[in-house]
N, C-alpha and C positions, 0 to 999 in steps of 0.2 A: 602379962595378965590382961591390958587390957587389949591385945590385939585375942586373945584368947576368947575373952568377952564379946567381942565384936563380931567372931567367928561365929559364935554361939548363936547371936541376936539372927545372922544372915542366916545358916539354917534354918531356924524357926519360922524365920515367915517363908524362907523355901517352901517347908513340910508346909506350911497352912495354906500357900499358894497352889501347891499341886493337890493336896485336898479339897480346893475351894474348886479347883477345874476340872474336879470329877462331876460337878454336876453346873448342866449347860445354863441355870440361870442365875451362877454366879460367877459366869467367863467373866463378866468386867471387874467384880472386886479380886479374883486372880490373877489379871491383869495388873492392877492397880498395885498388887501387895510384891510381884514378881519387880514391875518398877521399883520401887521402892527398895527393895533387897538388892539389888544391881547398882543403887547411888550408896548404899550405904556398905557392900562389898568392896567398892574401891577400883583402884586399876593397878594394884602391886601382886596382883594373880590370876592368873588367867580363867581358875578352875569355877569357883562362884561364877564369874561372868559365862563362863562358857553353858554352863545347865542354864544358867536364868534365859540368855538368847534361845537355846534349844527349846526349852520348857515355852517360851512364847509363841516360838514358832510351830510348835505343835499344839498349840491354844487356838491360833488361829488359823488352822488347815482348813478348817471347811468355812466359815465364817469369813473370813477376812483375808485371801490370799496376798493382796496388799502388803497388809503389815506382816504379814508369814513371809516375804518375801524380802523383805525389810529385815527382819530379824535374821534370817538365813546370811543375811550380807553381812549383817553387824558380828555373826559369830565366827563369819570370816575372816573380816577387817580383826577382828581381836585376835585372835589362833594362827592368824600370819603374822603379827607383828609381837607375839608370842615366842613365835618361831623364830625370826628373824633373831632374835636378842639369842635363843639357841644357840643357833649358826654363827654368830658374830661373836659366842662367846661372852657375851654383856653382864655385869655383875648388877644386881644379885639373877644367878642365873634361873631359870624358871624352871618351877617345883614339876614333877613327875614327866622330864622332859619325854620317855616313849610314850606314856598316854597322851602328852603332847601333841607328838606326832600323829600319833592312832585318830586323836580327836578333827586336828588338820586334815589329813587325807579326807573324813567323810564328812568334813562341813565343806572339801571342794568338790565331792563329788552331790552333795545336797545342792550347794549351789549353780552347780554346769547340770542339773536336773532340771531347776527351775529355769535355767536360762533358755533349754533347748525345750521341756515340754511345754510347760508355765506360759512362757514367752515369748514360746519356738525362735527364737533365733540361733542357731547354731555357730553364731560367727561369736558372740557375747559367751558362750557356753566354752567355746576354744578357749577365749581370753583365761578363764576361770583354770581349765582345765590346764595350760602353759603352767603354772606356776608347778608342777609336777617336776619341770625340767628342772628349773630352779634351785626344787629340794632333793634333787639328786645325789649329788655328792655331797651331802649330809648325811645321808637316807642309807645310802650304798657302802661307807664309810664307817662309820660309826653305830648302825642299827644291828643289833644281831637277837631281836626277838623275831621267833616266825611269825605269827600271826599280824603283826606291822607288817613285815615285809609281804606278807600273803596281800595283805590290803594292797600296799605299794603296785604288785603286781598286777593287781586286778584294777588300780585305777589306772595306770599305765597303758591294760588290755584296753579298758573303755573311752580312752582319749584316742589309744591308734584306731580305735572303730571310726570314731567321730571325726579323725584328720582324713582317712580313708575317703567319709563319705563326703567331705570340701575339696576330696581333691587337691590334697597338700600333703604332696607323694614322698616329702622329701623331711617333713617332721616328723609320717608318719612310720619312716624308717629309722627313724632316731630313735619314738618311741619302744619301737620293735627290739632294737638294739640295745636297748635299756634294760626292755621287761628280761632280755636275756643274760643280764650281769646279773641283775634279779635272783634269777630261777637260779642260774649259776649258784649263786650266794646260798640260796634254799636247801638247795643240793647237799652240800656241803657241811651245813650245819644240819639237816637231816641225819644226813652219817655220820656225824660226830658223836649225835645223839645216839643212833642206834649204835655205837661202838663203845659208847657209854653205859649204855642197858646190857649190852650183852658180857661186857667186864663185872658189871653189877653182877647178873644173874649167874658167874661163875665163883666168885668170890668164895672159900671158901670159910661156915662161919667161925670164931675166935674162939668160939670154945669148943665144937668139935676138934682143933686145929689142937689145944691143950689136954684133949683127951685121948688124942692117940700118940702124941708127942711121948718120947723113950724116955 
């Protein structure tokens, strides 16, 4: 009850937080309330910290890319070391591990975004984007929702861009080699799918089946 309680409280001032930063002359007390819901969420879940990070960092996209910048890293640092406890198996294991994932993929590729346009450095934007290798055989193994693995894919495609354009010919064929165990993978639970519908859409139904029965 009272972690139920407490669930309740961090909501609330969620909603009021993202209420409060619909209008731009009260970004600081949205600010302030988004804080406060983040100390009082804890660090035995990744899911509260993960919106409250995103939520700040799209407070301060035009105002303050600083701290947008800041928070972009912090939702990283949290959703990798999220991740990690996944991969490692770590008890208690962490709640909705494919959103998990889904969540990971697009806070690294927020982050190898700021690095390369933000910050233009493309060598800091790599570092970011490595960690893709990483969560491969976790990813490849274990993940069988499409749309994860579609993302996987397409971050996979947007790192072999960027190894391309460094001129690191030799990661960027790993990548390659990758996105294509991938697709593979795609493939295959596609057709599964589609051999699933089409057994569906033959089926014949229970009670016709009883009505012409001798």
């Amino acid at each position: 009850l009272k972690h139920s309680s407490s669930t309740d409280v961090v909501d609330s001032m969620v909603k009021l937080a993202a209420f409060y930063a619909k209008d731009s002359s009260r970004y600081k007390e949205a600010a302030e309330l988004y804080e406060q819901a983040l100390t009082a969420a804890g660090d035995d879940d990744w899911q509260y910290p993960n919106l409250i990070h995103y939520s700040l960092g799209q407070l301060y996209l035009k105002n303050d890319p600083v701290k947008r910048g800041k928070q972009i890293q912090a939702r990283l640092d949290l959703l990798a070391s999220f991740f990690k406890k996944l991969t490692d198996k770590t008890d208690p294991r962490p709640k909705a591990p494919i959103t998990l994932v889904s969540e990971y993929l697009n806070a690294i590729e927020a982050s190898a975004f700021v690095q390369s346009r933000v910050n233009k450095s493309d060598v800091e934007a790599e570092t970011v984007y490595r960690k893709v290798f990483a969560a491969s055989d976790y990813i490849t193994r274990e993940v069988y929702n499409v749309k994860v693995l579609e993302t996987y894919a397409s971050t996979l495609d947007h790192y072999q861009t960027l190894l391309n354009k460094l001129k690191n010919s030799a990661d960027a064929a790993k990548a390659a080699e990758l996105g294509k165990v991938v697709h593979s993978k795609l493939e295959k639970l596609r057709q599964a799918d589609e051999i699933t519908r089409q057994q569906s859409n033959q089926q014949i139904p229970q009670s016709q089946t009883q009505s012409t029965s001798p």
